[in-house]
GUBAFI-295998 format. One record per atom (N, C-alpha, C): residue number from 1; residue in one letter; atom name; x, y, z. Coordinates in nm, 2 decimals, padded with zeros to 4 digits, always signed. Layout:
BEGIN
{NUM "a" "CA" {X Y Z}}
...
% end
This chain:
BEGIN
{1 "x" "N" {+03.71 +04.79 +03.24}}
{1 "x" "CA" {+03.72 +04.67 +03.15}}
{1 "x" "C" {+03.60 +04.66 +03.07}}
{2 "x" "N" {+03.60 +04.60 +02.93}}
{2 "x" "CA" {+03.50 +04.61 +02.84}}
{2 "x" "C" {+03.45 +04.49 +02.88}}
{3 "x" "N" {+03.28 +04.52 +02.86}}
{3 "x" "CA" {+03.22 +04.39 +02.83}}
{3 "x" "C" {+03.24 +04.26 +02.75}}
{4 "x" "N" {+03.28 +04.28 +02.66}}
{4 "x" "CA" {+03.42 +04.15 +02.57}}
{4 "x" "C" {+03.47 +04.12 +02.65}}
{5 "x" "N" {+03.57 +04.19 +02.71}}
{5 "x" "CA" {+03.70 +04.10 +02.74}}
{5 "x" "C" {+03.65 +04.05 +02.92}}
{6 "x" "N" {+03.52 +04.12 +02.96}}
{6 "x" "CA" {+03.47 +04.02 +03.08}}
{6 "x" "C" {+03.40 +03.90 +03.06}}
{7 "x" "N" {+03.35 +03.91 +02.95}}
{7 "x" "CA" {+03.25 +03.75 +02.88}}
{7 "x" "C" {+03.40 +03.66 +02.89}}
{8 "x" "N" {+03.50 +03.70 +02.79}}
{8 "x" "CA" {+03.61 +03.63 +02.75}}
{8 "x" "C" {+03.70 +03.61 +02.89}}
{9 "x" "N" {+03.65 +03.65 +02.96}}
{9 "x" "CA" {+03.76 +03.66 +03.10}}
{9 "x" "C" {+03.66 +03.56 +03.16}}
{10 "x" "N" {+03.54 +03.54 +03.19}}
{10 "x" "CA" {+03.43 +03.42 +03.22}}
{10 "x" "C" {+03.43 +03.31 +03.19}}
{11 "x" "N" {+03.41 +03.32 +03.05}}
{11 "x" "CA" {+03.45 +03.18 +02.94}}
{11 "x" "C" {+03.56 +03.09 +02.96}}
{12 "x" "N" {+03.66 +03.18 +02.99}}
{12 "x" "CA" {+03.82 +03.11 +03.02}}
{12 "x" "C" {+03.78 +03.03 +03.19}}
{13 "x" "N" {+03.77 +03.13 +03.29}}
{13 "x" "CA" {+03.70 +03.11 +03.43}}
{13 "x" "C" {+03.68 +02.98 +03.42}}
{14 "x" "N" {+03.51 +02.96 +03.33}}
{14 "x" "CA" {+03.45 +02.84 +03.33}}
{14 "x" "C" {+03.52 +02.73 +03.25}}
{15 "x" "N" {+03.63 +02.72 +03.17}}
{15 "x" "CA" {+03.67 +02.63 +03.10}}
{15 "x" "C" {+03.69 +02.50 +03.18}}
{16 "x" "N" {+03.75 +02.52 +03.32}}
{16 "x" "CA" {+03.82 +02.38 +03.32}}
{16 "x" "C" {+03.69 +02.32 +03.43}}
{17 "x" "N" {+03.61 +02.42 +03.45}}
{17 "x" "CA" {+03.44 +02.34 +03.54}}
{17 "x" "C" {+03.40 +02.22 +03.41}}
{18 "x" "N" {+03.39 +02.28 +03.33}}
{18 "x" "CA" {+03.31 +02.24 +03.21}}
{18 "x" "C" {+03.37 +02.12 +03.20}}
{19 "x" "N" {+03.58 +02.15 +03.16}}
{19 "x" "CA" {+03.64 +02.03 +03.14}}
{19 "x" "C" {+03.58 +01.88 +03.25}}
{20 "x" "N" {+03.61 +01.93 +03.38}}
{20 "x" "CA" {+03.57 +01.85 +03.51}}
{20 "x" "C" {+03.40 +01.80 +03.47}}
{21 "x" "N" {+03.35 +01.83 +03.43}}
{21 "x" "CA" {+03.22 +01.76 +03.42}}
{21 "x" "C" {+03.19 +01.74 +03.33}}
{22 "x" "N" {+03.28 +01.70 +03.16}}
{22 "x" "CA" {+03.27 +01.63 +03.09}}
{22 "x" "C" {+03.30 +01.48 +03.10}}
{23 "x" "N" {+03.31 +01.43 +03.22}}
{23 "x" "CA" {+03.31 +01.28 +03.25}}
{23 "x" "C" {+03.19 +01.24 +03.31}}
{24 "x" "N" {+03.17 +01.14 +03.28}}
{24 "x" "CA" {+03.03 +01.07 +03.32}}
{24 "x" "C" {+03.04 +01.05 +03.45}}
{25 "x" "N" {+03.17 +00.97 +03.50}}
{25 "x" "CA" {+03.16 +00.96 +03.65}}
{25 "x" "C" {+03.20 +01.07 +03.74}}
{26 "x" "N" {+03.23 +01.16 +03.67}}
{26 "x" "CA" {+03.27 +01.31 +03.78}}
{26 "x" "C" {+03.12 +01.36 +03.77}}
{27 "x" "N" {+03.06 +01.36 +03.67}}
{27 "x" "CA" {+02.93 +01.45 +03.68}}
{27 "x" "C" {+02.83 +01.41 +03.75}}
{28 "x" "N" {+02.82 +01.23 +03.77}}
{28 "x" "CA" {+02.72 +01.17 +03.86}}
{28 "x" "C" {+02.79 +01.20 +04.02}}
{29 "x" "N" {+02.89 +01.23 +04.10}}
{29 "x" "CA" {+03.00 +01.25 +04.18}}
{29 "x" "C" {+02.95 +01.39 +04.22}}
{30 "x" "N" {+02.94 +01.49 +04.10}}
{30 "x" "CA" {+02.88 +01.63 +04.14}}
{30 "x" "C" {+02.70 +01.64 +04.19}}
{31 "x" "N" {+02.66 +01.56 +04.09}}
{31 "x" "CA" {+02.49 +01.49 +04.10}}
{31 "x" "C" {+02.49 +01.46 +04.26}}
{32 "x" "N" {+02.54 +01.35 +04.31}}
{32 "x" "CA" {+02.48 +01.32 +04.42}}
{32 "x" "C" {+02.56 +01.41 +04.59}}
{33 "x" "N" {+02.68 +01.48 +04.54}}
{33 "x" "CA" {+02.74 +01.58 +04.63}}
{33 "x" "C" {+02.61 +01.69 +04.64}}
{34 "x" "N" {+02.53 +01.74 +04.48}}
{34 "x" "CA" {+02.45 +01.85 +04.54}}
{34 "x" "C" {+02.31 +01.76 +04.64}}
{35 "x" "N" {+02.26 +01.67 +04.54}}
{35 "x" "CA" {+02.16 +01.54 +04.60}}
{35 "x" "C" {+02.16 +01.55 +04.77}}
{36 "x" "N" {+02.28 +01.49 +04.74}}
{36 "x" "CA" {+02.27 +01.42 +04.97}}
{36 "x" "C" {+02.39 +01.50 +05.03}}
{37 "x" "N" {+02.42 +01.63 +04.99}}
{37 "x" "CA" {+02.53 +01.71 +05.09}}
{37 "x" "C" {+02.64 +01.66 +05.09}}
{38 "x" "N" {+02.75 +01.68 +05.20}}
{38 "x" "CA" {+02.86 +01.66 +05.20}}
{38 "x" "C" {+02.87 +01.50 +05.23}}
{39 "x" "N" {+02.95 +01.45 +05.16}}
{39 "x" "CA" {+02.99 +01.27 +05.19}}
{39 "x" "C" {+03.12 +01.23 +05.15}}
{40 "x" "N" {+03.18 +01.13 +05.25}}
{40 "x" "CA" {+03.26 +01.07 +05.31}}
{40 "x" "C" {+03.33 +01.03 +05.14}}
{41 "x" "N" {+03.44 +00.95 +05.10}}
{41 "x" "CA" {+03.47 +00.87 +05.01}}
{41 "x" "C" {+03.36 +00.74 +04.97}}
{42 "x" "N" {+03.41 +00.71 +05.10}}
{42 "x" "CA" {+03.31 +00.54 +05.09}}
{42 "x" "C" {+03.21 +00.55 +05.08}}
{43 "x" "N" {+03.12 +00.68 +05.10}}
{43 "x" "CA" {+02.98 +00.68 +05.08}}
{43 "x" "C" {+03.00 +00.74 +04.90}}
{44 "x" "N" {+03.08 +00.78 +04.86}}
{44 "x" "CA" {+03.04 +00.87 +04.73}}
{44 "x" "C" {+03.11 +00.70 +04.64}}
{45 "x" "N" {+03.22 +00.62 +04.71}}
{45 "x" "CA" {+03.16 +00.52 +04.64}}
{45 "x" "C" {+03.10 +00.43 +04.60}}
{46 "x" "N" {+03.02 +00.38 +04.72}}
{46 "x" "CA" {+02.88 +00.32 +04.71}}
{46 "x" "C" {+02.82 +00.32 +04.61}}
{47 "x" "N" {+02.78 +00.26 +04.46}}
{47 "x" "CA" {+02.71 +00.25 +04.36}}
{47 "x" "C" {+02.77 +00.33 +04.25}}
{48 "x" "N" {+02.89 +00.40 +04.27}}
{48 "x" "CA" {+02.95 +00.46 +04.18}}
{48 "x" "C" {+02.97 +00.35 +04.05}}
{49 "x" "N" {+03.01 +00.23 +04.03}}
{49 "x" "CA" {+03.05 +00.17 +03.95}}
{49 "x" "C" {+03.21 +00.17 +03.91}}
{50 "x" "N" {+03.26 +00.25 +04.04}}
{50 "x" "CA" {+03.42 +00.25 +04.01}}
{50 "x" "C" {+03.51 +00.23 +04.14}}
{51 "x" "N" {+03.59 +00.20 +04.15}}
{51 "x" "CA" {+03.66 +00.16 +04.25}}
{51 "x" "C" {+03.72 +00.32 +04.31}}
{52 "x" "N" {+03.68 +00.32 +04.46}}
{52 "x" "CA" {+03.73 +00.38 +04.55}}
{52 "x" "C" {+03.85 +00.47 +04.54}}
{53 "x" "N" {+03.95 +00.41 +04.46}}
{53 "x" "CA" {+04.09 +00.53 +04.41}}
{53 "x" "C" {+04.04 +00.61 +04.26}}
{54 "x" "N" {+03.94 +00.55 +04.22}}
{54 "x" "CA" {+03.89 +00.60 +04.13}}
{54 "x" "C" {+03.83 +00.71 +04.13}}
{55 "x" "N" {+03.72 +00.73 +04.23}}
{55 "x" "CA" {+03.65 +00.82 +04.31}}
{55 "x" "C" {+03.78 +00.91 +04.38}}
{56 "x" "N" {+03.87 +00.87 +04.43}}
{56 "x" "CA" {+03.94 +00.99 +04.47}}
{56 "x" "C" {+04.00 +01.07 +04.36}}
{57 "x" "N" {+04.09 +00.95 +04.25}}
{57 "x" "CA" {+04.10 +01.07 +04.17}}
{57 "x" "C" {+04.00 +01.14 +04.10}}
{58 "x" "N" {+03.89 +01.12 +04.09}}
{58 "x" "CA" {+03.80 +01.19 +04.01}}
{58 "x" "C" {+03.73 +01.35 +04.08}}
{59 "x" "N" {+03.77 +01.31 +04.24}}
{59 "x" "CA" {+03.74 +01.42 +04.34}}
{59 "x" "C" {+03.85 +01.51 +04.33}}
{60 "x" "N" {+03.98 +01.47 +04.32}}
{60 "x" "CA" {+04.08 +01.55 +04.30}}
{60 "x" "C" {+04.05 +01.66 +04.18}}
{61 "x" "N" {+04.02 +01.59 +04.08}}
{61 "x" "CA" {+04.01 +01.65 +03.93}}
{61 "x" "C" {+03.92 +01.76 +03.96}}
{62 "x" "N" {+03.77 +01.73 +04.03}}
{62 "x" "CA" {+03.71 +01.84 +04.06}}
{62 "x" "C" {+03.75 +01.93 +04.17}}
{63 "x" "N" {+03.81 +01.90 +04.24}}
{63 "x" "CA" {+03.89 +01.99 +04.30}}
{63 "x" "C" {+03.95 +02.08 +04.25}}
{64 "x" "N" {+04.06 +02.03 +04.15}}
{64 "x" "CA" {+04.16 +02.14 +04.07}}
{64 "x" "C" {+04.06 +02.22 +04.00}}
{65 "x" "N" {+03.93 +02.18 +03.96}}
{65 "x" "CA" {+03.87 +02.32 +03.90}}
{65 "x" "C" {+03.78 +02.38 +03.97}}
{66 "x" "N" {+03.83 +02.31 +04.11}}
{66 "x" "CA" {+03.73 +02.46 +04.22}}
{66 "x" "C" {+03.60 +02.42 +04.24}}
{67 "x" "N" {+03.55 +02.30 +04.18}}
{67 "x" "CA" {+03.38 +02.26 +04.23}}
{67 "x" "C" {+03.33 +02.17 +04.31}}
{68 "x" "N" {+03.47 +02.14 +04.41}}
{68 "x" "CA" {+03.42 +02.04 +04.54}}
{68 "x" "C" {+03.60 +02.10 +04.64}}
{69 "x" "N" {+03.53 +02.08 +04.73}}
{69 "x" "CA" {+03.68 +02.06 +04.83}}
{69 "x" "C" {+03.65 +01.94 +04.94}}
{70 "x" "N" {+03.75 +01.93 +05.02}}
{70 "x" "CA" {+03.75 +01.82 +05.10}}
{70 "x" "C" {+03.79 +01.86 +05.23}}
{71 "x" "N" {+03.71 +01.78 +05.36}}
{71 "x" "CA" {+03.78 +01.83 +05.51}}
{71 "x" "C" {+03.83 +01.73 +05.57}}
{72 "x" "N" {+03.90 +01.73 +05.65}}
{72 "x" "CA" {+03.92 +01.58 +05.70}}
{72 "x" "C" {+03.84 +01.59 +05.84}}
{73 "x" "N" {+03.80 +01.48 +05.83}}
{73 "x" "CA" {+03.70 +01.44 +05.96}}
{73 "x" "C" {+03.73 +01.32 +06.06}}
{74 "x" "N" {+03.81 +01.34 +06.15}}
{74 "x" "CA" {+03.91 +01.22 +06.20}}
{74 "x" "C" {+03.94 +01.12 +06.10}}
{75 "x" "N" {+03.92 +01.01 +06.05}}
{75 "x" "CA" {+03.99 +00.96 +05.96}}
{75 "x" "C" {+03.97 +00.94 +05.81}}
{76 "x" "N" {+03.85 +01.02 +05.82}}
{76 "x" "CA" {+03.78 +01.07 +05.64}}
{76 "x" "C" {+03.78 +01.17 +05.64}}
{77 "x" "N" {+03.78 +01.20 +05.49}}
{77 "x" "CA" {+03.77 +01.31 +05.40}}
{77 "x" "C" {+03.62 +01.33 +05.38}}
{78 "x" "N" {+03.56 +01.43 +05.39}}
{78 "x" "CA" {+03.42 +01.46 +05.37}}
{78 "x" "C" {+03.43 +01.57 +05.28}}
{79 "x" "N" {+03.36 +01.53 +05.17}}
{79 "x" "CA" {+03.37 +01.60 +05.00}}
{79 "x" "C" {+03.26 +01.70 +05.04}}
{80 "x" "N" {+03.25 +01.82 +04.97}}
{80 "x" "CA" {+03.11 +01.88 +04.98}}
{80 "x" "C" {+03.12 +01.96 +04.83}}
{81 "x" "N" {+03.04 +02.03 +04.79}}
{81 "x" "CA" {+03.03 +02.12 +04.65}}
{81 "x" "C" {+03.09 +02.26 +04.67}}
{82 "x" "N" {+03.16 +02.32 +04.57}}
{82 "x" "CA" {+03.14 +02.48 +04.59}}
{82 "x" "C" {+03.03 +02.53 +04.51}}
{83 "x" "N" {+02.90 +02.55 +04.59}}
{83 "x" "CA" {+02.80 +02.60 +04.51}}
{83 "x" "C" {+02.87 +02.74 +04.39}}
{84 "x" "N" {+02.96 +02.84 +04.46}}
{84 "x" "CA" {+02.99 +02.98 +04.38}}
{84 "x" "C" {+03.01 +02.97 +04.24}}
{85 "x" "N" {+03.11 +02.83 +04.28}}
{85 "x" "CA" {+03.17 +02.79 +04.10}}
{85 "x" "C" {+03.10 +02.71 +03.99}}
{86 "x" "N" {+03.00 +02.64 +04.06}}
{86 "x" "CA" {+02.88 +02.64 +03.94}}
{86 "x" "C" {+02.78 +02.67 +03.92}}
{87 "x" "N" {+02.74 +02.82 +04.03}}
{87 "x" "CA" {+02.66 +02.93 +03.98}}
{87 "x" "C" {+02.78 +03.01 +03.87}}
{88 "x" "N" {+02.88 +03.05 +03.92}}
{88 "x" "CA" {+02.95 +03.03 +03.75}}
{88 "x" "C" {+02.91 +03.00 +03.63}}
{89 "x" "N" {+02.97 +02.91 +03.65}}
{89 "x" "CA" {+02.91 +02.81 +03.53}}
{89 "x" "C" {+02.80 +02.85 +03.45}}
{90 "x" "N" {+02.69 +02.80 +03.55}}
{90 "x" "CA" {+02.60 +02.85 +03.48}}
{90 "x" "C" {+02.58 +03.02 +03.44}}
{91 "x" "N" {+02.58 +03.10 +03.52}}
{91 "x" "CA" {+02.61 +03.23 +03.45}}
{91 "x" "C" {+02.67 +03.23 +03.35}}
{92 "x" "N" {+02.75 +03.18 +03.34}}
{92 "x" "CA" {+02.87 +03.14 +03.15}}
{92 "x" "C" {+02.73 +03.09 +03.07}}
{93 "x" "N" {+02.69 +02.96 +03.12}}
{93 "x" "CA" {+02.60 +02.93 +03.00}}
{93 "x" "C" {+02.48 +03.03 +03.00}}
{94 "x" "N" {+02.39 +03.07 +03.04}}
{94 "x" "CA" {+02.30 +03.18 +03.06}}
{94 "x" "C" {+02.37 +03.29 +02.94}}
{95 "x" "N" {+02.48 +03.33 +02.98}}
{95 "x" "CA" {+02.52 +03.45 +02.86}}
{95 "x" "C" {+02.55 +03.36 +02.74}}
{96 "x" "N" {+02.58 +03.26 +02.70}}
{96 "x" "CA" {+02.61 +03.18 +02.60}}
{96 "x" "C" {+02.45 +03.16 +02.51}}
{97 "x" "N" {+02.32 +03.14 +02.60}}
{97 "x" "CA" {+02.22 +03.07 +02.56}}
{97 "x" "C" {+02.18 +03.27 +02.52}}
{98 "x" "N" {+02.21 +03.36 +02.54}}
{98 "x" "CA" {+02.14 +03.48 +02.57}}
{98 "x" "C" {+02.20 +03.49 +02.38}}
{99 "x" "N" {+02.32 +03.50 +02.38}}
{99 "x" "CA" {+02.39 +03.53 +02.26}}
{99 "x" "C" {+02.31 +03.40 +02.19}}
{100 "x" "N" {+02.27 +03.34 +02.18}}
{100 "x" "CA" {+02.27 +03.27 +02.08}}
{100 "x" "C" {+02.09 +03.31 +02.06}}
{101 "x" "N" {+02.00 +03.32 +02.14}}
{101 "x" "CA" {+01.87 +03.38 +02.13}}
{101 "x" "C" {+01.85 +03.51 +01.98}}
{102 "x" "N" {+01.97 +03.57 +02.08}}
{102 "x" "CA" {+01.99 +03.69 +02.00}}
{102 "x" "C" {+02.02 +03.68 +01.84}}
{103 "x" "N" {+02.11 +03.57 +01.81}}
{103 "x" "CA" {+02.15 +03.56 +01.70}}
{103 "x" "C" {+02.05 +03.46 +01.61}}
{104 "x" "N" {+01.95 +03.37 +01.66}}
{104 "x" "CA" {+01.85 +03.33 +01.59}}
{104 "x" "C" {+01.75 +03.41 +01.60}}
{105 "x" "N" {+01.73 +03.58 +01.70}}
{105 "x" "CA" {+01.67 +03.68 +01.67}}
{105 "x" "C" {+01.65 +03.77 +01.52}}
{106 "x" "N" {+01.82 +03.77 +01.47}}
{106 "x" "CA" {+01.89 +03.86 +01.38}}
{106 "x" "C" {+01.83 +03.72 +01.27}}
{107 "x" "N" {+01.86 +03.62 +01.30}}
{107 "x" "CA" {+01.89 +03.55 +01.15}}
{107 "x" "C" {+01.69 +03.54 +01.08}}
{108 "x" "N" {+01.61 +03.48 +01.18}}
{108 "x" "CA" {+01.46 +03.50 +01.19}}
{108 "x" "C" {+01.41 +03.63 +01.13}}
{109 "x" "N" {+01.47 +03.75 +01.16}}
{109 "x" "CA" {+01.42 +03.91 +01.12}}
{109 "x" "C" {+01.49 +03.89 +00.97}}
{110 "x" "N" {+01.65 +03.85 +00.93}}
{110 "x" "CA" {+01.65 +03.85 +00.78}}
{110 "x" "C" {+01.61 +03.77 +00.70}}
{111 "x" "N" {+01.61 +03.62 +00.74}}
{111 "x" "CA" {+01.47 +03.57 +00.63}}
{111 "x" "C" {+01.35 +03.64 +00.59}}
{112 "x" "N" {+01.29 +03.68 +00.74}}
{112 "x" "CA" {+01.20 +03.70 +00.74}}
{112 "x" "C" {+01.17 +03.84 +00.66}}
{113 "x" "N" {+01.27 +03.94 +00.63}}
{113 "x" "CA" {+01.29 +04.06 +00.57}}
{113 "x" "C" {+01.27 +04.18 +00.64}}
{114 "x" "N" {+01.27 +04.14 +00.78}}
{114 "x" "CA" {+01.23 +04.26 +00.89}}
{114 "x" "C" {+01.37 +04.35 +00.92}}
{115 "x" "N" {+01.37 +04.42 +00.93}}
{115 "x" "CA" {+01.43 +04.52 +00.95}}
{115 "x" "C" {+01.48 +04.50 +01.13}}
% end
């Protein structure tokens, strides 16, 4: 498999992480999952600013893109992170920030008239 179509095979990977943590209250939800470890609902509600079914569906959402799961613990759910899928992530942005180095590399050398 060519290196293209693995960046483009990554890129797609990471799309729906990215989707899931373009919300403010899923990203603070991921914030304090890595923060204080695995927690209950009612603890990840505490200070959230949203109501309780709110927090679940927003745990679901990060669920469907793979960057939290849930266990049941006699009568709670105890949320935790998948660290793999937002070392992901980041690996996506890392090759994103690499290409774009590169390309203010190229653009810097032709003002500049460098070869």
């Amino acid at each position: 498999m060519s290196r293209g179509r693995n960046a483009a095979t990554a890129l797609k990977d990471a799309a729906p992480v990215f989707a899931a943590l373009g919300e403010t209250t899923r990203l603070r939800l991921v914030a304090r999952l890595c923060h204080e470890g695995p927690l209950s609902i009612a603890r990840l509600s505490e200070g959230a600013g949203v109501t309780r079914q709110a927090v679940t569906k927003h745990l679901h959402t990060l669920a469907e893109a793979g960057l939290v799961h849930g266990t049941r613990s006699g009568r709670e759910r105890i949320w935790q992170l998948e660290p793999k899928r937002l070392e992901n992530a980041r690996r996506c942005l890392d090759q994103i920030s690499t290409q774009w180095d590169a390309a203010i590399d190229r653009l810097r050398a032709f003002v500049e008239g460098k070869p």
